[in-house]
C-alpha positions as CSV (number, residue, x, y, z in Angstrom):
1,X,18.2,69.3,74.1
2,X,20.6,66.8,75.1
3,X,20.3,67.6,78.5
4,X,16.1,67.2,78.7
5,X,16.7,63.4,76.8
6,X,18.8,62.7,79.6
7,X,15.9,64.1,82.4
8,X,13.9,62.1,80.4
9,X,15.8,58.7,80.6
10,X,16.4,59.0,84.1
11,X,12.7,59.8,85.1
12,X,12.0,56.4,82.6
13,X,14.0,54.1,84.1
14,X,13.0,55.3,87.8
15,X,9.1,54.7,86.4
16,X,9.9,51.6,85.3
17,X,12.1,50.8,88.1
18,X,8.9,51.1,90.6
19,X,6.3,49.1,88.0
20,X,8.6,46.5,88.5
21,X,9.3,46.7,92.5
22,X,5.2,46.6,92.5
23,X,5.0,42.8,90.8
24,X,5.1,39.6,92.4
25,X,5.7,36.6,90.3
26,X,4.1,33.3,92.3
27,X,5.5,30.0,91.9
28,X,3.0,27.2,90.9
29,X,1.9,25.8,94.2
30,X,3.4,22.3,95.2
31,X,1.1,20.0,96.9
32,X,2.0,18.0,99.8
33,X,-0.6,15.1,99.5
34,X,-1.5,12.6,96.3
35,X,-5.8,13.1,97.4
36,X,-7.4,15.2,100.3
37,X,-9.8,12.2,101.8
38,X,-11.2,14.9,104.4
39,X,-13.4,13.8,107.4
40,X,-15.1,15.5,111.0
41,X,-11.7,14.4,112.5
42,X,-9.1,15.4,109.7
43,X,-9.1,18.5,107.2
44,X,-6.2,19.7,107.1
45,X,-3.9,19.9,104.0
46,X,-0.2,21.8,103.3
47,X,0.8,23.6,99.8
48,X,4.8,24.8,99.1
49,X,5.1,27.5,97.4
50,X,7.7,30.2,95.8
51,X,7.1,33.9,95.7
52,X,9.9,37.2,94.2
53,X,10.6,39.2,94.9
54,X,10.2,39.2,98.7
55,X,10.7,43.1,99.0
56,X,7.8,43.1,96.8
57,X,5.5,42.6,99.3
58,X,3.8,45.3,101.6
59,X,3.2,45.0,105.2
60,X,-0.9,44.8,104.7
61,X,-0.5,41.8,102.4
62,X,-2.5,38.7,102.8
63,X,-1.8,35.5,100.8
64,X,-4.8,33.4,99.9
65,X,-5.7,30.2,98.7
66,X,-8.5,29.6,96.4
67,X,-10.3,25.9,95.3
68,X,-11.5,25.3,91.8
69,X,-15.1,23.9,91.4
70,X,-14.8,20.1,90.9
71,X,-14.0,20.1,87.2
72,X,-10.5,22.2,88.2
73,X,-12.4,25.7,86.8
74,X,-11.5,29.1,88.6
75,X,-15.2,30.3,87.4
76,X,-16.4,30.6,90.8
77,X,-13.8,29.6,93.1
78,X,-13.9,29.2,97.1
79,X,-11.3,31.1,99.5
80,X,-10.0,28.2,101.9
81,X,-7.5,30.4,103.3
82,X,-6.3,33.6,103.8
83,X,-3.5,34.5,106.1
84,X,-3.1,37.4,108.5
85,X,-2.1,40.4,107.0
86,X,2.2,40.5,106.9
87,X,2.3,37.1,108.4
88,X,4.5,35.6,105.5
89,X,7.6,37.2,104.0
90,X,9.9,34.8,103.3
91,X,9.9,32.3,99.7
92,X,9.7,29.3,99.8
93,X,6.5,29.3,102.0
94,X,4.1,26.6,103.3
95,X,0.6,27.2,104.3
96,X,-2.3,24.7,105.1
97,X,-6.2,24.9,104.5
98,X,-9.1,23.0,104.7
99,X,-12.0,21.6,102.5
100,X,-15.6,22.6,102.6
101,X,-18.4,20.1,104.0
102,X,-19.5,20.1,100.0
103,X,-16.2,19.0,98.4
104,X,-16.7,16.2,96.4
105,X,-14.9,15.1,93.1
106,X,-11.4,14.1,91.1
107,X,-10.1,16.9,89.3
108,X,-9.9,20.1,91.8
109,X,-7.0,22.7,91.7
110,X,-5.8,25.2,93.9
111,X,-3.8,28.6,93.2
112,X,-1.9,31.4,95.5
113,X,-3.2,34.9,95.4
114,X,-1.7,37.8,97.2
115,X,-3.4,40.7,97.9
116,X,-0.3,43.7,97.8
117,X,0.7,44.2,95.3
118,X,-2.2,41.7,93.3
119,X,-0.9,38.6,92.0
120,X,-1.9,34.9,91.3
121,X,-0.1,31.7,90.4
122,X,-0.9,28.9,87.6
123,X,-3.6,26.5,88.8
124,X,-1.7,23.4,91.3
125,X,-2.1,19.7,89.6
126,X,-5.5,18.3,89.5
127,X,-6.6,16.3,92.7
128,X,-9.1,14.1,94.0
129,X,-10.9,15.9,97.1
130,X,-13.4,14.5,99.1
131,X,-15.4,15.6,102.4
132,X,-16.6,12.4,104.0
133,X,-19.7,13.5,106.1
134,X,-20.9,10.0,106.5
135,X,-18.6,7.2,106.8
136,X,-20.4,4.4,108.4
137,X,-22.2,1.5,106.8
138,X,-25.9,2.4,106.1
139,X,-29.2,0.6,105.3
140,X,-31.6,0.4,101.8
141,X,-34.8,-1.5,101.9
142,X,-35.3,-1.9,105.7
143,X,-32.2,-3.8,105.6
144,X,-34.5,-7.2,103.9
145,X,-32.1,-8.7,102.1
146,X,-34.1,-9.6,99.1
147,X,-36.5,-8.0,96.1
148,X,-38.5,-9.3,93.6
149,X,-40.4,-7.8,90.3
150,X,-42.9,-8.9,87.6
151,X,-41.7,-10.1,84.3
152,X,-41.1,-6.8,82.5
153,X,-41.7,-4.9,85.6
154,X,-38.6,-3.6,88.1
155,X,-38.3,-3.3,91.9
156,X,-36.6,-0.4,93.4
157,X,-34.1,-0.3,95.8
158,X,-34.1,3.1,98.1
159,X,-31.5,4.4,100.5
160,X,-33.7,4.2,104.5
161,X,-33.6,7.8,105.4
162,X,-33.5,7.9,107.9
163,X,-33.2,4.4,108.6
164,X,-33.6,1.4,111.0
165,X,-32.0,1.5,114.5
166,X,-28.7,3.6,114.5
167,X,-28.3,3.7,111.0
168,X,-26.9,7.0,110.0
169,X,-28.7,7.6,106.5
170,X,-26.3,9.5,104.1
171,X,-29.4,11.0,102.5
172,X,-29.2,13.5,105.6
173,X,-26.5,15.2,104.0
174,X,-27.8,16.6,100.7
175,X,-24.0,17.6,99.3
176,X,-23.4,13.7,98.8
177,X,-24.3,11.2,95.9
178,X,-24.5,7.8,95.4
179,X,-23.4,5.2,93.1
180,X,-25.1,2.0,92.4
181,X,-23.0,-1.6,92.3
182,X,-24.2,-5.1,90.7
183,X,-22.3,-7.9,92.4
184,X,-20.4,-10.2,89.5
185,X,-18.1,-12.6,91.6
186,X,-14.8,-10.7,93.4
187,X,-15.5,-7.0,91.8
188,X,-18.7,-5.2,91.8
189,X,-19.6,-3.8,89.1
190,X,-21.1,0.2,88.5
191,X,-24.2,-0.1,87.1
192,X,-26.0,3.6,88.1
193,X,-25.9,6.8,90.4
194,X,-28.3,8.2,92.3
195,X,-30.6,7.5,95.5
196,X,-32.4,4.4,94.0
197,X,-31.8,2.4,91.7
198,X,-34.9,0.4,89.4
199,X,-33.8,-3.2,89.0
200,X,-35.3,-5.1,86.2
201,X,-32.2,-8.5,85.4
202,X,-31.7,-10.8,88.6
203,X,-28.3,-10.2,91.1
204,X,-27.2,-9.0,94.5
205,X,-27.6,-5.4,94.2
206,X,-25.7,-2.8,96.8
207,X,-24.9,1.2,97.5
208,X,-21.9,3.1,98.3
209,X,-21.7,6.7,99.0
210,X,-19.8,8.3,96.3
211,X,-16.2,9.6,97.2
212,X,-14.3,8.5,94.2
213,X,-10.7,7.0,94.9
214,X,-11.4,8.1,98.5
215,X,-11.1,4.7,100.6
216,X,-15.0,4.5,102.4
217,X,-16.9,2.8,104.5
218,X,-19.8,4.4,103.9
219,X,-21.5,1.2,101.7
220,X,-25.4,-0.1,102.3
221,X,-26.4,-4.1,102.7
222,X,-26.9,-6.3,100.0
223,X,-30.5,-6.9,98.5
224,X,-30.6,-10.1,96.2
225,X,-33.5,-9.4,93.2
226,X,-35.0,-11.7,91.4
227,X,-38.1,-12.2,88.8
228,X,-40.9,-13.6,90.8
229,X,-42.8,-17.1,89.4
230,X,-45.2,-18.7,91.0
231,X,-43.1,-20.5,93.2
232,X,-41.1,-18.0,94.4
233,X,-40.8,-16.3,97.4
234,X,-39.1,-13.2,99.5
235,X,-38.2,-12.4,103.0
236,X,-39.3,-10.7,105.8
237,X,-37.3,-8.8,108.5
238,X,-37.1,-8.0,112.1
239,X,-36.1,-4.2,112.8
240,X,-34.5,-6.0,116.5
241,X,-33.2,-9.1,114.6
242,X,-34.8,-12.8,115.1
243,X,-34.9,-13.9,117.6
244,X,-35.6,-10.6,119.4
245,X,-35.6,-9.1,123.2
246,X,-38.9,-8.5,124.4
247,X,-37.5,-5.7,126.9
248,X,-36.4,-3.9,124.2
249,X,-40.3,-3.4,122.9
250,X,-41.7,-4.4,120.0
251,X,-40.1,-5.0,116.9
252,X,-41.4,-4.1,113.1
253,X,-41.6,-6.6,110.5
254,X,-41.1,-5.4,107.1
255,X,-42.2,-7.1,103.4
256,X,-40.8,-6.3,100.5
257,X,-42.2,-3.6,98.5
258,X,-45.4,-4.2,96.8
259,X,-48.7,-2.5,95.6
260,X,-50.8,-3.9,98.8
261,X,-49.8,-6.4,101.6
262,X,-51.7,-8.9,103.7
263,X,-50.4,-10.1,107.0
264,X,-50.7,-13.2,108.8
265,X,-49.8,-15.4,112.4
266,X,-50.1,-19.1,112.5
267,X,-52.2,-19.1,109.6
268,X,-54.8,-16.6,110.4
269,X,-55.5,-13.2,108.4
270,X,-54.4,-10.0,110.7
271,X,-57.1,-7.9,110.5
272,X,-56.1,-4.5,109.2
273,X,-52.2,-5.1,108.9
274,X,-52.1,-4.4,105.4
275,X,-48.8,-2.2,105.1
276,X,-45.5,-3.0,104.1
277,X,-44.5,-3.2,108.0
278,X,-46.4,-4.9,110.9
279,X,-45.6,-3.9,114.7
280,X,-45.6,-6.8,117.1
281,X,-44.2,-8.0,120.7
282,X,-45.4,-11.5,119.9
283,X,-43.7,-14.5,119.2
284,X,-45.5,-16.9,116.0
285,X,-44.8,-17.2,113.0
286,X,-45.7,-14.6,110.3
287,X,-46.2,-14.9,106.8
288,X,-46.8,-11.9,104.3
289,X,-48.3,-11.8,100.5
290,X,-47.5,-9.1,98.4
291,X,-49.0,-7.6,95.8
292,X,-46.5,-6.6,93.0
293,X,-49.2,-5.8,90.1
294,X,-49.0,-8.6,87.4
295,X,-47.8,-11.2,89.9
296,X,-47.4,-11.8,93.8
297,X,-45.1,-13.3,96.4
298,X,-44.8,-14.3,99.8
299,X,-42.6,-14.7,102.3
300,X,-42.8,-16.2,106.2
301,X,-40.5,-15.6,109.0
302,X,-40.5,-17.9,112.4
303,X,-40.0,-14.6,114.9
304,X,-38.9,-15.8,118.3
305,X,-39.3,-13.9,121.4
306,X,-36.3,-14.6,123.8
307,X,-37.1,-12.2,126.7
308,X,-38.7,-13.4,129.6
309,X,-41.7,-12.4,132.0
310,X,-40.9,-12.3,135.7
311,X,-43.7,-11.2,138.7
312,X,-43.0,-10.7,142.4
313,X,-45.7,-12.0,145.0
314,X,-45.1,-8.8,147.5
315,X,-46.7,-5.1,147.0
316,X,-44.4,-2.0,146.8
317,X,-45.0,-1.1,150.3
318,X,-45.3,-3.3,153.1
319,X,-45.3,-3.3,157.2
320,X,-44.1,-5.9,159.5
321,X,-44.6,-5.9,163.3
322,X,-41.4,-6.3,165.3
323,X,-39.5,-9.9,165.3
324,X,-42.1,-10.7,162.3
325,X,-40.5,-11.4,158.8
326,X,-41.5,-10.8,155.6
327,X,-40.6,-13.7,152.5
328,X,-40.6,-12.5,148.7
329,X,-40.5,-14.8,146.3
330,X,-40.1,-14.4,141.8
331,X,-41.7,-16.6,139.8
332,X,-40.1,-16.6,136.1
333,X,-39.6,-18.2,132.8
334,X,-36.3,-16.4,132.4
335,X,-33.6,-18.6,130.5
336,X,-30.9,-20.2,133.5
337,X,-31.9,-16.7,135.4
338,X,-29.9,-15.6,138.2
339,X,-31.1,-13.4,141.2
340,X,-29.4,-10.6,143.4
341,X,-31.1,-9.2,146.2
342,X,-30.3,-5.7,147.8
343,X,-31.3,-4.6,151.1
344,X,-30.9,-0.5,150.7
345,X,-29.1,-0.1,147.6
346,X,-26.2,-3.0,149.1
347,X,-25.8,-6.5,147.8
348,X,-27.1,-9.3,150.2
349,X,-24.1,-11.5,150.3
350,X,-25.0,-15.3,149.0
351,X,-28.3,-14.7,148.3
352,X,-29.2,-16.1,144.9
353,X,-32.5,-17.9,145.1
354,X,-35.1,-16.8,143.8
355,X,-36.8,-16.1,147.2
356,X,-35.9,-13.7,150.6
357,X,-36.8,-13.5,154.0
358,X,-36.6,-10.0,154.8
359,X,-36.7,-8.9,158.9
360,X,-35.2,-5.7,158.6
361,X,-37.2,-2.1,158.3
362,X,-36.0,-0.7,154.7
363,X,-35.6,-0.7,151.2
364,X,-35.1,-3.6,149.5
365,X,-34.2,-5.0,145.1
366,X,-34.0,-7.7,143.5
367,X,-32.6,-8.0,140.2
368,X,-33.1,-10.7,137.2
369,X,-31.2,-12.0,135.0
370,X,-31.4,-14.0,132.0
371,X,-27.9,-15.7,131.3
372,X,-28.9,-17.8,128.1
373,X,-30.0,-16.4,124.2
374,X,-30.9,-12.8,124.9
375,X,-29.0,-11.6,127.6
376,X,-31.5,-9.3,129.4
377,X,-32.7,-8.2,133.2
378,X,-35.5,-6.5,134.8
379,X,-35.5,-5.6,138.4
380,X,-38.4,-5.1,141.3
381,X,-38.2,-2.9,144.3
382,X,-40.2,-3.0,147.6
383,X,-40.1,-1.4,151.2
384,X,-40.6,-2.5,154.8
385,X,-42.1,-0.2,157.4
386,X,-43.1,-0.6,160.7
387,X,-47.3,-0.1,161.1
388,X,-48.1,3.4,161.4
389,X,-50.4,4.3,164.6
390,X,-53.7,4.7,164.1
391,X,-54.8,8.6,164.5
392,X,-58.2,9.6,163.8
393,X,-57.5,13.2,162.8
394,X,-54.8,15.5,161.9
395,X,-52.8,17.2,164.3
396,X,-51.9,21.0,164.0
397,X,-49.3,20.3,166.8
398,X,-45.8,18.7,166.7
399,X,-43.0,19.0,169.3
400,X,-39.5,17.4,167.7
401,X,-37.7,17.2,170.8
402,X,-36.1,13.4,170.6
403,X,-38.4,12.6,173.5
404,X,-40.3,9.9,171.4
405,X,-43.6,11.3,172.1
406,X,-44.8,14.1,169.1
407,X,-42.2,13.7,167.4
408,X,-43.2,14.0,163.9
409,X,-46.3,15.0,161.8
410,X,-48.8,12.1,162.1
411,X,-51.3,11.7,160.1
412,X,-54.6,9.1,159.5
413,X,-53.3,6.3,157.6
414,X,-55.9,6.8,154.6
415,X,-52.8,9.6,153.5
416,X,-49.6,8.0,153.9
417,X,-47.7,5.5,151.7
418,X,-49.8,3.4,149.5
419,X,-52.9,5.6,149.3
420,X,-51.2,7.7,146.1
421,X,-51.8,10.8,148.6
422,X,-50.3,14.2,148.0
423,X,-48.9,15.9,150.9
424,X,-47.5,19.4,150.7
425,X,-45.9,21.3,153.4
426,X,-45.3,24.9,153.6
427,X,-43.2,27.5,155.2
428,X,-45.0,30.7,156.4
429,X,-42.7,32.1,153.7
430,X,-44.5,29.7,150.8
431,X,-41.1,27.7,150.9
432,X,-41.8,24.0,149.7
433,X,-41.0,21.6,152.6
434,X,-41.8,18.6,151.6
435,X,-44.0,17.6,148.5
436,X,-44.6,13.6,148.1
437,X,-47.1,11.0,146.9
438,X,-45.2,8.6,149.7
439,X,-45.2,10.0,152.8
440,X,-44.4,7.5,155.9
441,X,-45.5,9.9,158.7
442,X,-41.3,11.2,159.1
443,X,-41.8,14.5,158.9
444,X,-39.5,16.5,159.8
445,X,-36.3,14.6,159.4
446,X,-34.0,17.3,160.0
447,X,-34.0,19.8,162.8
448,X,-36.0,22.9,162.3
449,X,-35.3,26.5,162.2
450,X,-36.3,28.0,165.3
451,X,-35.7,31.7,164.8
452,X,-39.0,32.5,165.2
453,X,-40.8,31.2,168.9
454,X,-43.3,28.2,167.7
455,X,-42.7,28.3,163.9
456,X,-45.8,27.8,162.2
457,X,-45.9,25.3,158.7
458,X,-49.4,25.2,156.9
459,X,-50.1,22.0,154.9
460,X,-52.3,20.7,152.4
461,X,-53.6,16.9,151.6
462,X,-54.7,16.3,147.7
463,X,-56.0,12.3,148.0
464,X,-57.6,10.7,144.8
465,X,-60.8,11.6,145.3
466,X,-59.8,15.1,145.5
467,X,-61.2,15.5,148.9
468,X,-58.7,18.4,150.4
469,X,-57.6,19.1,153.5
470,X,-56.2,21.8,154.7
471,X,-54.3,23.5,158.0
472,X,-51.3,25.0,160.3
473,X,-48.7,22.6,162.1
474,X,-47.2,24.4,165.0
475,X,-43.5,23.5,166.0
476,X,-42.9,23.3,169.8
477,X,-39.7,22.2,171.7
């Protein structure tokens, strides 16, 4: 009997023995940052940890690190790491992981799991985490920088989505949110969340993307709302700023928003423009009225236009006879313009007037620039040939030899250059050899393939009127 209790004491303490060589007790984790401010650029944040005992641990054993939600609950919580399996064996130990795109809030934890044997730590201190996925300023109410509502009525501010220009609208990232700030001298104050915000008490009104104690710049312009009165009126904006470069296109004009708009220039009613934006490339000066229900406003804007027209008094293509000359001349109301004229893609040393004599067969540029208020440039090109012979029909017979004579492909001058005529050349193979709207009677440039005796090319001439001609061009040395 005595001898069994001993069997059984042994074969207890061995059971036991192996329960607790298959535990592992996990340190709380220690975190190596105050607030994870995470961005495109930087996600990357360290925990220190203690785990024993280290023998505890199997060779298929994979720590992990899981996130809370944003209240600090383990509910549902999100794997940001899991290491390889083995990888770490020795306590203390420091791992890093990343936040998701969603993470937003102050009071997330993390914790240490292993999985051989199974075991977890106590939560890590609460911490601000945020994922910045916009952090750039952005724009609310087409950037016009004032509002105005009814007596006992509201105007609402709205977040542009997705926006003027380059703005980068946070409202194309749905995981954000947005807090609302009324200005009240050096520190704004919190007056709403959300992506718009109904004002109904006069102030200087502004949004910032919401990521807590995280520093941002992710912040909108200021809108200054007031009650309208019969005296009282609004703005108007320009989406390409006032005064505006007319080589950029038109620009928008945008009122204030209202029930019902009516547009005007120098005084005069724009038929149909009655939306809250009006598309112009015209310089005047605008004026808007806008219906807000129980009462109206206005508001004017004197839009300048500070690019500049420009013309040049010679076609695209021209032809000169030898020793003859050929002068080009702008005319422009550019602001203190300069000029720069290029004879085939090089810079014509000191020549800066606005006109050229050119002599010389080629291609030839000349650039514009305005050097006062909008700094902008517009260039004009224009080639010089010599006269092409008159042929009265097209010949199915070339011999590129370098004696002069036959040389190239000549055809009636109601085809070439300036007539917008297609000319396509084909191999007997159906290779493209040339294909242009611009042909100057060169072809061909290069030296043929003469494998075969007398190569044969077929061709085929598409002019405006459709009229088609078509043939065989036989190569002769």
């Amino acid at each position: 009997m005595r001898n069994l209790t001993f069997i059984n004491l042994v074969f207890f303490v061995a059971f036991f023995t192996q329960i607790i060589s298959a535990q592992v007790v996990i340190g709380k984790p220690s975190l190596g940052f105050s607030q994870a401010c995470a961005n495109p650029s930087f996600n990357s944040y360290n925990t220190t940890f203690t785990f024993s005992p280290e023998a505890s641990l199997t060779g298929s054993n994979q720590f992990i690190i899981e996130l809370s939600d944003a209240s600090g609950s383990f509910t549902t919580p999100t794997v940001v790491f899991t290491s390889a399996q083995g990888a770490v064996t020795v306590s203390p130990a420091t791992l890093s992981f990343s936040l998701p795109t969603t993470t937003g809030g102050e009071a997330y934890k993390i914790r240490i799991k292993t999985t051989s044997p199974a075991g977890s730590s106590t939560p890590s201190n609460a911490f601000p985490a945020y994922y910045k996925l916009q952090d750039t300023p952005f724009s609310i109410n087409n950037l016009i920088a004032t509002g105005a509502y009814c007596a006992g009525g509201s105007y609402l501010l709205t977040i542009d989505n997705p926006g003027t220009g380059d703005n980068d609208s946070p409202l194309k990232y749905p995981s954000l949110s947005f807090n609302w700030y009324k200005e009240t001298g050096s520190t704004p104050v919190l007056v709403a969340a959300g992506e718009t915000l109904a004002v109904n008490a006069p102030g200087t009104y502004f949004a910032r993307t919401n990521y807590g104690t995280c520093t941002s710049e992710s912040y909108s312009n200021r809108v200054t709302v007031s009650e309208a009165t019969s005296s009282s009126t609004s703005s108007i904006s320009s989406s390409l700023g006032n005064p505006y470069c007319s080589s950029e296109g038109a620009t928008t004009l945008s009122a204030i928003k209202g029930n019902s708009y009516k547009w005007y220039k120098d005084g005069n009613e724009i038929d149909g423009a009655t939306n809250q934006m009006y598309v112009t490339n015209e310089a005047g000066m605008y004026a808007v009225t806008v219906d807000l229900g129980s009462c109206t406003t206005g508001a004017t804007i004197d839009l300048e236009n500070s690019g500049f027209t420009s013309s040049i008094d010679v076609s695209e293509f021209n032809t000169i006879e030898t020793g003859d000359s050929l002068t080009a001349t702008v005319t422009t109301d550019a602001a203190n313009p300069t000029f720069e004229w290029y004879f085939n893609e090089t810079l014509i040393p000191n020549e800066t007037s606005n006109s050229y004599e050119a002599s010389q067969i080629g291609n030839y540029k000349v650039v514009i620039t305005q050097t006062e208020g909008c700094a902008a440039s517009t260039e004009y090109r224009f080639s010089i040939t010599e006269p092409f012979p008159s042929v009265p029909n097209i010949p199915n017979l070339i011999s590129p030899n370098g004696d002069g004579i036959n040389d190239t492909w000549v055809i009636p001058q109601e085809y070439v250059v300036g007539t917008n005529t297609e000319v396509l050349i084909l191999s007997s193979q159906g290779k493209v050899m040339l294909q242009t709207n611009e042909y100057q009677n060169n072809w061909p440039e290069n030296q043929l393939d003469f494998k075969s005796v007398n190569p044969v090319y077929y061709y085929i001439i598409t002019p405006t009127n459709n009229n088609i001609r078509k043939g065989s061009i036989t190569v002769v040395k």
